[in-house]
N, C-alpha and C positions, 0 to 999 in steps of 0.2 A: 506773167500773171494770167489764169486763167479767168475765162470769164463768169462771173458768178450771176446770181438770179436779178433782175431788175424790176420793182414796181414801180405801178403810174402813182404818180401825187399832182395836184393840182398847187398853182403857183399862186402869189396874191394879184395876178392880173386878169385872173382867172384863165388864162391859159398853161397848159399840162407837160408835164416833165415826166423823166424817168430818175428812178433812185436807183443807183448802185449799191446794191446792198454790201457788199463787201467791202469797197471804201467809204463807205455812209456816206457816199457825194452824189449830189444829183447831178443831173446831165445838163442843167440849165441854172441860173438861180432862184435862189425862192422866192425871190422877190418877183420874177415874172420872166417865163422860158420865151415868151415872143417880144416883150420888152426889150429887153437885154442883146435879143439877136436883131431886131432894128437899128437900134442906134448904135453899139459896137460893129456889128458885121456888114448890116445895110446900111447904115448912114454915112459912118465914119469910114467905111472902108469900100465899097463898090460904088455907092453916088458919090464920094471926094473923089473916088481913080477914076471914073468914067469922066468926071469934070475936067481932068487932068490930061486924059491923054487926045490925042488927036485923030485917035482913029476909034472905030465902033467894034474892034476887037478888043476882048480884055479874055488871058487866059490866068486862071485864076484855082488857085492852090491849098486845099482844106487839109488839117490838119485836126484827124478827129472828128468824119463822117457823121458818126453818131444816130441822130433822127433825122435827117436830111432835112429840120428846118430852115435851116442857111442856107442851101441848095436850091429850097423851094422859094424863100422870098428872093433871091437872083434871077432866076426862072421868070416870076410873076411881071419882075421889075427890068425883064431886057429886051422887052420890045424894041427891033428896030436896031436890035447890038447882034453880035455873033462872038457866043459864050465859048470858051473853052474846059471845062471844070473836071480838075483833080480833086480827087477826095482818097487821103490817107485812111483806115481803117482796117484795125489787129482785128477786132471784136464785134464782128456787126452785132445788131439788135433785129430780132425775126420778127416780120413784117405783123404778124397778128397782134404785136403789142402797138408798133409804132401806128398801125391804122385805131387805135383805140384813142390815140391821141389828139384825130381830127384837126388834123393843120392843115390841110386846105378850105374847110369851114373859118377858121382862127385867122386866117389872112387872108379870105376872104378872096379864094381862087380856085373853086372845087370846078371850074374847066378843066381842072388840072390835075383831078384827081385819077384818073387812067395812068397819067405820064406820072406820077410820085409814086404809083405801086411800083410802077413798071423802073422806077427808079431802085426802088429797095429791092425786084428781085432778081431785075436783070445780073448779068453774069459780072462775076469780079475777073480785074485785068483784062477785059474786052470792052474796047471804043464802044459808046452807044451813042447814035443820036436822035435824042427824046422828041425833040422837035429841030422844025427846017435849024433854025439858031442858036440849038443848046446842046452841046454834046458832052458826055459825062464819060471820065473812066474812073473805077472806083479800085484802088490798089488796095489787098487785103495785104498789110504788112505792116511792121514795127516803126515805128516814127524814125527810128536810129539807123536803119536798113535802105532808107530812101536817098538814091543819087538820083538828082534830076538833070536835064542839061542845060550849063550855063546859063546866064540872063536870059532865060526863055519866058518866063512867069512876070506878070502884070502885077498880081494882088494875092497875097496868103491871108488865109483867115487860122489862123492859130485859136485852137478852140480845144487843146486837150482839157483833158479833167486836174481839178486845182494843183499846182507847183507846192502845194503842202501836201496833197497826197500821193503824186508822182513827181518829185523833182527832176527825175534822169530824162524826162520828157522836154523841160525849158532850159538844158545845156547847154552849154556855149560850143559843146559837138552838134546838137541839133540845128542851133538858132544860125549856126555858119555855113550849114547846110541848104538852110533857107535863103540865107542873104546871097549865097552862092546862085542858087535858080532865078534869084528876081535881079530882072531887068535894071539899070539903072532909073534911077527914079520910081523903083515899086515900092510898093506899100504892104508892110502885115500889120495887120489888128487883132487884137488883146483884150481880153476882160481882165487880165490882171497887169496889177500894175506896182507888184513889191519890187522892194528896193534891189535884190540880188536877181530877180530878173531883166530890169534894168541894164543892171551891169552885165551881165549876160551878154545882153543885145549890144550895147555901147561894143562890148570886145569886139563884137562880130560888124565893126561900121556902120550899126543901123544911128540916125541921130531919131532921139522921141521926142515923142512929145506925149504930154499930158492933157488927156477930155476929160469934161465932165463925162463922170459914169449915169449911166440909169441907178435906178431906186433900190437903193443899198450898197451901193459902190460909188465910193466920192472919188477917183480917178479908173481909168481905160487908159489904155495904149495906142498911139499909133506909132509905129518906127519906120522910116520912109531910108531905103538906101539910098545916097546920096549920089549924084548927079559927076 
């Protein structure tokens, strides 16, 4: 899939997203792009694994780079931790849209705005570290292409665009891929929560569970590989 044009839309949280024109899917929901990525990606999935593990290391596995919102509320939120952070990514988005979207204003951490350009323009497939505690490698490649090495991975944030417009993205080839890199006892989190992705993950040993979603999703995903 080539990449096609993207405009900014404003969310009902009033924070900003990007629309994909070509699968008429925005990049976030419309119910709210920093909403959605708090209590799915932060909430549910880095403050529950942090609470979890025993040590102040968490390396941590994006699927779906996208606007580096997720990246950036981990960043804000890991004082005191030493981040390890993969971000998958076919299609980046060039940086003069995603700075129109002012997400370090929006979360309320524009210290941080040097290290989130330098986020989007740094070099793909090259180690970077943003700061003393955050080091970032951004893989530009197909979600299906990725072998990671074994139980190496703490936490995936699984954030491709909807399993109604990319299904071949939430396969039971990919999601065994995943459960393959995480550790036992890691965690990936989901904003979606259909039924035949479920099954998906169940194939792949993950056990879920079911969150309350944010505002217009009545469930989220967590799938924790078992122990």
């Amino acid at each position: 899939m080539r990449m096609s044009p993207v405009s900014i839309i404003t969310t009902s949280d009033a924070s900003k997203s990007l629309l994909h024109t070509g699968l008429n899917e925005s990049y976030h929901s419309y119910y709210g792009a920093l909403s959605e990525s708090q209590l799915v990606f932060l909430s549910y999935g880095f403050h529950y694994q942090a609470s979890q593990l025993q040590t102040k290391t968490i390396r941590i596995l994006e699927y779906g780079f996208g606007t580096g919102l997720n990246a950036l509320l981990v960043l804000k939120h890991s004082i005191g931790m030493q981040i390890y952070y993969t971000a998958l990514e076919l299609y980046p988005v060039n940086w003069e849209l995603i700075r129109q979207l002012h997400y370090t204003t929006a979360v309320e951490a524009e210290e941080f705005d040097a290290v989130f350009r330098e986020m989007h323009l740094s070099e793909w497939d090259q180690p970077l570290q943003l700061t003393p505690n955050f080091c970032l490698l951004k893989r530009k490649m197909d979600f299906k292409a990725f072998q990671a090495e074994p139980s190496y991975i703490d936490l995936i944030f699984f954030d491709a665009f909807s399993p109604d417009k990319q299904p071949e993205l939430w396969s039971e080839e990919v999601f065994g891929q995943a459960c393959q890199a995480l550790r036992k006892g890691g965690v990936l989190v989901t904003y979606s929560s259909k039924g035949w992705v479920k099954q998906n993950l169940r194939k792949c040993g993950f056990k879920i569970e079911r969150l309350p979603g944010p505002k217009g999703k009545r469930h989220v995903l967590r799938a924790v590989k078992p122990v």
